[in-house]
TITOR-168245 format. One record per residue (C-alpha): x, y, z; residue number from 0; residue in one letter. Coordinates in steps of 0.05 Angstrom, whole numbers. Each point is the difference from the previous one (the first is absolute). Layout:
<numars>
X  Y  Z  NUM  A
...
</numars>
This chain:
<numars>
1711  2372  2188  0  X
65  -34  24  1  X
2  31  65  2  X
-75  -23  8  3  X
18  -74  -14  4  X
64  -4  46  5  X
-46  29  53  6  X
-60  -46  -5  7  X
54  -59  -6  8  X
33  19  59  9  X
-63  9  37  10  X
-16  -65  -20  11  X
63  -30  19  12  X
-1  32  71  13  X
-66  -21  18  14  X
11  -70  -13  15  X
64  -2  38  16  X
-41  36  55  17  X
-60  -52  -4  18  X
51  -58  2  19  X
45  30  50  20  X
-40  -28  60  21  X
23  -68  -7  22  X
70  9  -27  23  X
59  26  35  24  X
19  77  2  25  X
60  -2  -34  26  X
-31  -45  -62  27  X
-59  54  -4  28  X
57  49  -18  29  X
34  -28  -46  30  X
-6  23  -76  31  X
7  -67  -26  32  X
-46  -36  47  33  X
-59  62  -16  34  X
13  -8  -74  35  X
-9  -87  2  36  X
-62  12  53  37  X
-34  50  -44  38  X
26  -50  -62  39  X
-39  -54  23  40  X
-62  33  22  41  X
-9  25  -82  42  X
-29  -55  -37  43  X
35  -18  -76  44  X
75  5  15  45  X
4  -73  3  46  X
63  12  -56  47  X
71  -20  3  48  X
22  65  43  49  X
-10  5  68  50  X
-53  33  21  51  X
42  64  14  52  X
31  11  -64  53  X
-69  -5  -29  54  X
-22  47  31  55  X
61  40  -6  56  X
-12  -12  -68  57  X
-70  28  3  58  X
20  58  20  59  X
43  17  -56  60  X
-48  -24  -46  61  X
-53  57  25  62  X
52  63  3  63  X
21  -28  -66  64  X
-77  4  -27  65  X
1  72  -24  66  X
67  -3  -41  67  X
-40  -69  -33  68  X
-62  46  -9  69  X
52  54  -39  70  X
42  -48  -37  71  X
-35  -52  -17  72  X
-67  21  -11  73  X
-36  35  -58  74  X
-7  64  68  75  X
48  43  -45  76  X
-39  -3  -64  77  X
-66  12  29  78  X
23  57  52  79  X
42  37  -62  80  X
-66  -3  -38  81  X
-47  27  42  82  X
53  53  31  83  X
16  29  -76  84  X
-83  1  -9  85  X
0  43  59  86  X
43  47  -10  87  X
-31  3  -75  88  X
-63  18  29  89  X
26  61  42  90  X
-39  -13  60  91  X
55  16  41  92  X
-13  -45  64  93  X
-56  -39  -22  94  X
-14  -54  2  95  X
52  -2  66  96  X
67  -45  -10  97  X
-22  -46  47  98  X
-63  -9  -45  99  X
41  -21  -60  100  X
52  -37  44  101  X
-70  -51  23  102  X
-30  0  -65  103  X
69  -29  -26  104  X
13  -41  53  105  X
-58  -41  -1  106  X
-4  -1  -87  107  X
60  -30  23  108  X
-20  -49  43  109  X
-52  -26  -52  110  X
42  -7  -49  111  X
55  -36  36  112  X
-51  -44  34  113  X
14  -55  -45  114  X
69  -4  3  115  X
-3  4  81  116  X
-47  -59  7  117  X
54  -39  -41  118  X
58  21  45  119  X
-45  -31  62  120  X
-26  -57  -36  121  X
74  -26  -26  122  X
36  27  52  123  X
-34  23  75  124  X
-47  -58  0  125  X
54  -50  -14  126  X
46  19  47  127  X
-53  18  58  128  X
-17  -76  -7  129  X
61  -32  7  130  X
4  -21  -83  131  X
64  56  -11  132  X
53  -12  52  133  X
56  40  -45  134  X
-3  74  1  135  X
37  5  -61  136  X
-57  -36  -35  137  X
-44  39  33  138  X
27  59  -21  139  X
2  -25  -73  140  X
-66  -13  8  141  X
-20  64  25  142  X
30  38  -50  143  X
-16  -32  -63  144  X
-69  37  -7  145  X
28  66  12  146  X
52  -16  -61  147  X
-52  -24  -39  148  X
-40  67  8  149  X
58  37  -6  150  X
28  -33  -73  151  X
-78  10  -25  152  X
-6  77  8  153  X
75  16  -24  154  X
-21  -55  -65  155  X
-68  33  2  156  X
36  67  -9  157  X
62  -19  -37  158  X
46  41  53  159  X
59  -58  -14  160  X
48  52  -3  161  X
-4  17  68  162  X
14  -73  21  163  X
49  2  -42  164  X
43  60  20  165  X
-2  -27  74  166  X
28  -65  -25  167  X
60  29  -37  168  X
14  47  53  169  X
13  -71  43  170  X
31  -34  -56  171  X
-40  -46  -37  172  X
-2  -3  -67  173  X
-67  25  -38  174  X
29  -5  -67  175  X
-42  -62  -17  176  X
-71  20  35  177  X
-34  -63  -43  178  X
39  -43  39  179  X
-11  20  70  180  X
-45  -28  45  181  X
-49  20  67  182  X
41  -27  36  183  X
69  28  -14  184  X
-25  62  35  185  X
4  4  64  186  X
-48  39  42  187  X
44  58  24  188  X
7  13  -73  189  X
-73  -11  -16  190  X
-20  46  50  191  X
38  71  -12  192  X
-22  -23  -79  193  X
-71  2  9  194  X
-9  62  48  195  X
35  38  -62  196  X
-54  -36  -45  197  X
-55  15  40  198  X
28  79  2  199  X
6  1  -70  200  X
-74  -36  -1  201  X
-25  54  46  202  X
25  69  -35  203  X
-19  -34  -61  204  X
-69  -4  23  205  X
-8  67  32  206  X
27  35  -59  207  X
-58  -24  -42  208  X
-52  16  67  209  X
32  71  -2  210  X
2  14  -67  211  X
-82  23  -4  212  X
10  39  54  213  X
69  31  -17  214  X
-45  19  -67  215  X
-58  31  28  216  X
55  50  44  217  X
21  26  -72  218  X
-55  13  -23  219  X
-29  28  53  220  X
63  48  15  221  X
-4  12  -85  222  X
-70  26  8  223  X
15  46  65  224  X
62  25  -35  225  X
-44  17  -64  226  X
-52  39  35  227  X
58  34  41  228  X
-20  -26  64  229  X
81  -21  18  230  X
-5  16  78  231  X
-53  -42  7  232  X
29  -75  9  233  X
-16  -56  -44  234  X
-9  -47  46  235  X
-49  29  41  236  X
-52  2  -67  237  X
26  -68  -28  238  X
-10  -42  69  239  X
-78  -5  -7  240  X
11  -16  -73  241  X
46  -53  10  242  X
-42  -37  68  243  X
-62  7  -48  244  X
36  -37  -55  245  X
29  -49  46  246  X
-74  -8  37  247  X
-30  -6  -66  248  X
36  -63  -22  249  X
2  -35  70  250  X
76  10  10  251  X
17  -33  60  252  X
-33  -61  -31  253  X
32  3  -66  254  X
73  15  39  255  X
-1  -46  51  256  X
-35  -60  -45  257  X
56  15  -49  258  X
55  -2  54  259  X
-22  -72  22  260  X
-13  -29  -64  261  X
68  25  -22  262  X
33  -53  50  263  X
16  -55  -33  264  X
-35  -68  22  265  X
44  -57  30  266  X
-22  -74  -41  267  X
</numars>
């Protein structure tokens, strides 16, 4: 996906500098600088405080940096531990396929997230595309306030302090009062390693209770085989139509994945 983006941008880049090259000297058509403010100004919205270079310099790190966001900061892990646990539970071996599971997550994902994305572009991108944020700091601030807030309301919605905790008194802050401590004595780089272990803890915890009808239905099923001396036959090959009848049966994938999404905790 990187590689994809750095290609298209640079295609993009080149062939303005190519289209514009006619009426500009040779030696301003090759240089870097002069490509980067020509292909600046032919984007509409960077009307910021940067040049337009280092926006779109800053662009560009923003999209590599979009699948660590998707990972870290995202309710991705949850769903994808969920729904890879129910898998192997059902003993299909490779179905459904991993890039199956990978899509179905990615886009429970991008529903759920979808509010807190349109209020990182209405409080932050559409402010500074028009001119109204000059300050990237702010902008920043801005930016990632709704992310924070969505973080603090699944590790409350879970109670996983203790994570957040640990990472703060491995950088030395005191925790010994929690009562007293506020959103924002935490700084993000803390907040962040703090909720990926809450949403791992989230996850297993989740799966366990997806596996554990399964897990039971394998002992009883290997129980009855070794009762009726039928050991070198293997349990899983009688128990797998039992357990994808069961799961058919009660509309699993609509109980699993409408439990995984109304188990993230709303933003207000």
């Amino acid at each position: 996906m990187k590689r994809v983006i750095a290609i298209i941008s640079m295609l993009l880049i080149t062939g303005i500098a190519s289209a514009q090259s006619v009426t500009q000297p040779q030696n301003a058509a090759m240089n870097p600088v002069s490509v980067m403010e020509e292909a600046a100004n032919s984007i509409p919205g960077f009307e910021g405080g940067l040049s337009g270079t280092l926006n779109i310099i800053v662009l560009l790190t923003v999209l590599a940096l979009v699948p660590s966001i998707m990972v870290m900061c995202t309710c991705f892990v949850r769903f994808i531990i969920v729904l890879g646990l129910l898998k192997q539970a059902l003993g299909t071996q490779g179905l459904p396929p991993s890039q199956v599971i990978t899509g179905l997550a990615l886009f429970m994902t991008a529903m759920v997230m979808a509010p807190t994305m349109d209020r990182i572009y209405n409080e932050a991108i559409v402010p500074y595309q028009n001119g109204e944020i000059i300050d990237q700091t702010v902008m920043w601030d801005q930016a990632k306030q709704p992310l924070r807030d969505f973080m603090f309301a699944q590790i409350e919605s879970t109670g996983n302090w203790s994570s957040l905790y640990m990472i703060m008194n491995y950088k030395g802050m005191d925790t010994s009062n929690p009562e007293e401590m506020q959103r924002k004595d935490v700084d993000t780089m803390t907040l962040i390693p703090a909720y990926m272990l809450s949403e791992l803890k989230a996850g297993f915890t989740m799966g366990f209770r997806v596996y554990l009808p399964f897990l039971v239905i394998d002992m009883v099923i290997a129980s009855m085989l070794i009762s009726m001396s039928m050991m070198m036959l293997p349990p899983v090959l009688i128990s797998l139509p039992f357990k994808m009848l069961l799961f058919v049966l009660v509309d699993g994938w609509n109980l699993v994945v409408g439990s995984l999404m109304y188990s993230v905790q709303t933003v207000t």
